[in-house]
N, C-alpha and C positions, 0 to 999 in steps of 0.2 A: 130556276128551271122554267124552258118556256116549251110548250106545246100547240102544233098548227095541226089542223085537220087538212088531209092528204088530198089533193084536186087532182086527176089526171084528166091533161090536155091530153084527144088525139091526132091536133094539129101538129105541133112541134115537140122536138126532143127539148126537156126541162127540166132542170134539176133544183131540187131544194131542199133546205134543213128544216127538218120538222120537229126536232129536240136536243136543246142543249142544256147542260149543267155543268157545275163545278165541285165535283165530289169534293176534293181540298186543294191543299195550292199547287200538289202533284201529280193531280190525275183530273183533266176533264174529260168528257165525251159528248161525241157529237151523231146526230144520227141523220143520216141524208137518203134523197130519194132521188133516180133518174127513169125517166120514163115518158112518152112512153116507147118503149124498145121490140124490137119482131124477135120471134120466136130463137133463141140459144144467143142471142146477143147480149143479153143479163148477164150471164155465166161467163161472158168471153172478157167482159171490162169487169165485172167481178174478181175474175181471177189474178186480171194484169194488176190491176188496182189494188188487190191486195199485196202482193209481191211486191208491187213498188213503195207502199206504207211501209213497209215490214226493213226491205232490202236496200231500197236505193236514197232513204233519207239520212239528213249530216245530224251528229248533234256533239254536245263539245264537253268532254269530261277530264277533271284529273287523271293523269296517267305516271304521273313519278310524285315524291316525295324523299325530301332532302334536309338533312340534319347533323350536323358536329357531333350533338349528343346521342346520337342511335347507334349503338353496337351491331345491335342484330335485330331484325324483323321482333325476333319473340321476345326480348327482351323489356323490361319495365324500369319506369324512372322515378326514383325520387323527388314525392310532392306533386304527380299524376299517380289519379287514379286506375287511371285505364291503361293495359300494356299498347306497348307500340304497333303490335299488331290489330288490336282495336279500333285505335287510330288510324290508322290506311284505311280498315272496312268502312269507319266513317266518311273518311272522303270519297270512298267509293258510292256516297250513297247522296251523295250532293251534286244536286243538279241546274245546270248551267246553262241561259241562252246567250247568245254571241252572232256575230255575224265574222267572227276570227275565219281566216286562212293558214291552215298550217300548226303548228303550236304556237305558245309562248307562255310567259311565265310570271308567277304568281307570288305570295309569301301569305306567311303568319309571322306576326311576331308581338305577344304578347307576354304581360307579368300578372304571375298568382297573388294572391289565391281570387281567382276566375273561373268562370264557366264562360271555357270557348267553344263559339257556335261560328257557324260561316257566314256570319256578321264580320268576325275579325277578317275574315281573308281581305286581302290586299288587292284589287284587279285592274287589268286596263283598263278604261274606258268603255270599250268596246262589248268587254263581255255582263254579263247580269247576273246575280245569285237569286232561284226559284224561289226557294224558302229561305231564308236567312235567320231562321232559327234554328235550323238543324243541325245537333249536338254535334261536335267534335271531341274535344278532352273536358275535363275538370280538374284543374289546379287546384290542391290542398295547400302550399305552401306558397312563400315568396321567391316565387324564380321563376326564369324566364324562359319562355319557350317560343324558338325561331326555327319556322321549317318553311324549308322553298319547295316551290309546286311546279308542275309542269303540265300547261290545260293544252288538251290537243284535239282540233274538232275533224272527224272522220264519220265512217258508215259502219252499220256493223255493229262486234262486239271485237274485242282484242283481248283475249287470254296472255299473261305475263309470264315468261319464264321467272321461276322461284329463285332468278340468281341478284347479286347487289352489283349495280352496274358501278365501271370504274370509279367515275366522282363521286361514290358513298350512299348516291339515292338509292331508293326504293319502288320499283315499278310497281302498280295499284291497277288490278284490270279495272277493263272498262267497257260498258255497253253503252255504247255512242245512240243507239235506237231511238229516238223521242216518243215515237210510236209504240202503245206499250201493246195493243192488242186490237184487230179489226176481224169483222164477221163481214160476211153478206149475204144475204136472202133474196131469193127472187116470188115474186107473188106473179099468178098469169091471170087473164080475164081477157074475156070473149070481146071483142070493138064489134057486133052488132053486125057482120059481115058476114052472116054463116059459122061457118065449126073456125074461120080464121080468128089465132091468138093472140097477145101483145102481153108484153111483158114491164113489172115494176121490178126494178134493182135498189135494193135498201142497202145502206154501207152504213155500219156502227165503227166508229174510231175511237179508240182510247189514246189520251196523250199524256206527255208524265206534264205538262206543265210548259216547258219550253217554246212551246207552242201550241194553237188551238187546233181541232179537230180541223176546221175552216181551212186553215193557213197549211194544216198538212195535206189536205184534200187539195190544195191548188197545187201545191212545191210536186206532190208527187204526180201529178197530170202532166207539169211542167217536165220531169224528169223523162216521162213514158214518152212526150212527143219529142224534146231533144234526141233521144236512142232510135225515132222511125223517121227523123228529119232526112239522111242522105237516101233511104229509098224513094224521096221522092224527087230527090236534084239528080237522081241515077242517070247520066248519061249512055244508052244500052251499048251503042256502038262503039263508043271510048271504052265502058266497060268489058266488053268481051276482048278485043283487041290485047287489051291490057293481060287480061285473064288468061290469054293465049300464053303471051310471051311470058309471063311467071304466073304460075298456077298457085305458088306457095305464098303471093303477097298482092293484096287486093286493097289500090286504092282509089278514089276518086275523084278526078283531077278538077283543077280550077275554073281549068280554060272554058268552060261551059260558062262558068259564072263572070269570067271576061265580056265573053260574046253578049253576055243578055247583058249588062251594065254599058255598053257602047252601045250596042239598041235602045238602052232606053234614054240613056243622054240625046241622043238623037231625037225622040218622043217625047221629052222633056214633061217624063211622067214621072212618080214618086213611087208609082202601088208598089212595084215589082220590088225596091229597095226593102219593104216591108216581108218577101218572100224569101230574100238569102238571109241564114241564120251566120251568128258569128262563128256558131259550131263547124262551118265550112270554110273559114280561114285558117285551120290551122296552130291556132295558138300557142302558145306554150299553155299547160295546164294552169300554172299560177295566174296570168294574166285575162285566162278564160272564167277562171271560175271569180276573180275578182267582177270584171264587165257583170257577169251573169246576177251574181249580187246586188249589184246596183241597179239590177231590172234595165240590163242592156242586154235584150235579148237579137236583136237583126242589124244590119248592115242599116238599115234607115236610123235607128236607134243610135248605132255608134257615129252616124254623122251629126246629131244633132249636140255634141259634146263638142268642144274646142278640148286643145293641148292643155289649157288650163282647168279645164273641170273634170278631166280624167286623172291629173295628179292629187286634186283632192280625195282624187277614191283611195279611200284604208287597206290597205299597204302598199298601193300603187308608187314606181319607185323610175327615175327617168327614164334610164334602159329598158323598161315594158313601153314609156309610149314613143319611145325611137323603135319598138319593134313592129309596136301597129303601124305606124306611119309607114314605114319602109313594107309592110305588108299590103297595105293600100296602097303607095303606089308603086308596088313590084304587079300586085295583079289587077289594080283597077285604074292606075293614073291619077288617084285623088290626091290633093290635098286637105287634109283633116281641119287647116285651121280659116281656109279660103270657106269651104263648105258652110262651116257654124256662122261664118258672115253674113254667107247668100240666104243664111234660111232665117235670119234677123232681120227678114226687110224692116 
């Protein structure tokens, strides 16, 4: 655990962590400061910021479990100690970083007499087990115990209906939340100006482990400006037009973002490539949220990848980059693989 004593600048807005620790491998916390801030502006990113720790982060947990030898949920096996329904709440309690898209899937399969923990699970590559001492069963006896898993990374929590779905498994809810708990405080003090006030905004984050306080204080900043990215590409005039002719469906067309990408080839400037998000093409969601993971966040970003260093992205699949290509040049006239050339002088 480390501890900084708190400096406020009243030149510039600064933020910094002034204590962190590692309660254990499933809870750290972090505590951060931003400031300095005018008067009700603590409370206004306070509040977003909370909301968005809490609401809009992914995390990737078992959701089915699947077995020949399980009759029924309450059911118990010969040579486990633990009923079957014990087992689900275990897996319910094991936690998982990943950078997965989607589901996919897992197993056990091991032989008694054993003490299985989620060391035995079986995983892609891709995803990580927190603790991997965290109990599952105990085998008494010699026999063998195989159950297939289904890790599914989303937001939220997901409550199970109590039914056995057809192929036999067994849905396990799940609190996808990484984030286990965040406060904020605001402290005020005078800047020497008269009765005028300024404000320090304090954020305490708890995380189960998956990630650091750190790394969820960015993702969820990251989230809050993808969500206010198109009020600021609003075209007013395209928008009202639009808004006329259907009032029931509001969207926000491209062509703006045409017009400024043939300006700026003409300029033969780069910034503005830095200013269209990928969030304004369109995407399909699979192929948005894949780019966004690889920290391909703008239209500058996706040109600096060729054809080839987008299919190495995980689970990146051909028909995703025939659709950015064909998305690029339906509304910009790029080619994707000319571009990673020109930017290799």
């Amino acid at each position: 655990m480390f501890r900084e004593k708190i400096k406020v600048s009243t030149r510039t807005l600064q933020w910094k962590c002034v204590e962190s620790r590692t309660d254990s491998k499933c809870l750290f916390y972090g505590r951060f400061i931003l400031s300095p801030l005018m008067k009700g502006q603590a409370d206004t990113i306070g509040i977003a910021m909370r909301r968005a720790l809490l609401g809009e982060m992914e995390g990737t947990c078992i959701t089915r479990a699947k077995s020949e030898k399980i009759p029924h949920e309450y059911s118990t096996i010969v040579g486990i100690q633990e009923s079957v329904h014990e087992i689900l709440m275990n897996f319910k309690e094991i936690i998982l970083r990943s950078n997965l898209y989607g589901t996919c899937e897992a197993s056990i399969c091991v032989r008694g007499p054993k003490c299985v923990t989620a060391q035995d699970i079986i995983l892609p590559p891709y995803v990580e087990i927190v603790d991997t001492t965290q109990h599952i069963a105990s085998l008494t006896e010699p026999i063998d115990l195989c159950i297939g898993l289904q890790l599914e990374r989303n937001r939220g929590y997901n409550i199970q209906a109590p039914n056995i779905f057809q192929d036999g498994s067994y849905p396990i809810d799940a609190l996808f939340m990484p984030v286990r708990n965040v406060n904020h405080s605001i402290h005020s003090y005078g800047n020497g100006n008269g009765n005028e006030k300024q404000e320090i905004l304090f954020l305490e984050i708890w995380t189960n482990g998956s990630l650091t306080p750190k790394e969820a204080l960015y993702e969820a900043s990251r989230n809050l400006i993808d969500l206010l990215i198109p009020f600021l590409h609003a075209d007013e005039e395209n928008f009202e037009s639009h808004l006329a002719d259907n009032q029931q469906k509001v969207s926000l067309p491209l062509i703006t973002f045409h017009d400024r990408l043939t300006q700026l080839r003409k300029n033969k400037t780069k910034i503005a490539l830095k200013s269209i998000f990928i969030d304004q093409l369109e995407l399909p969601s699979r192929i948005y949220n894949c780019l966004k993971k690889s920290n391909i966040h703008t239209l500058a970003d996706l040109l600096n990848n060729s054809q080839e260093d987008l299919i190495k992205i995980d689970p990146f699949e051909r028909e995703h980059i025939k659709k950015i290509l064909d998305t690029l040049e339906k509304h910009f006239g790029i080619d994707l693989h000319l571009i990673k050339t020109k930017n290799k002088r």
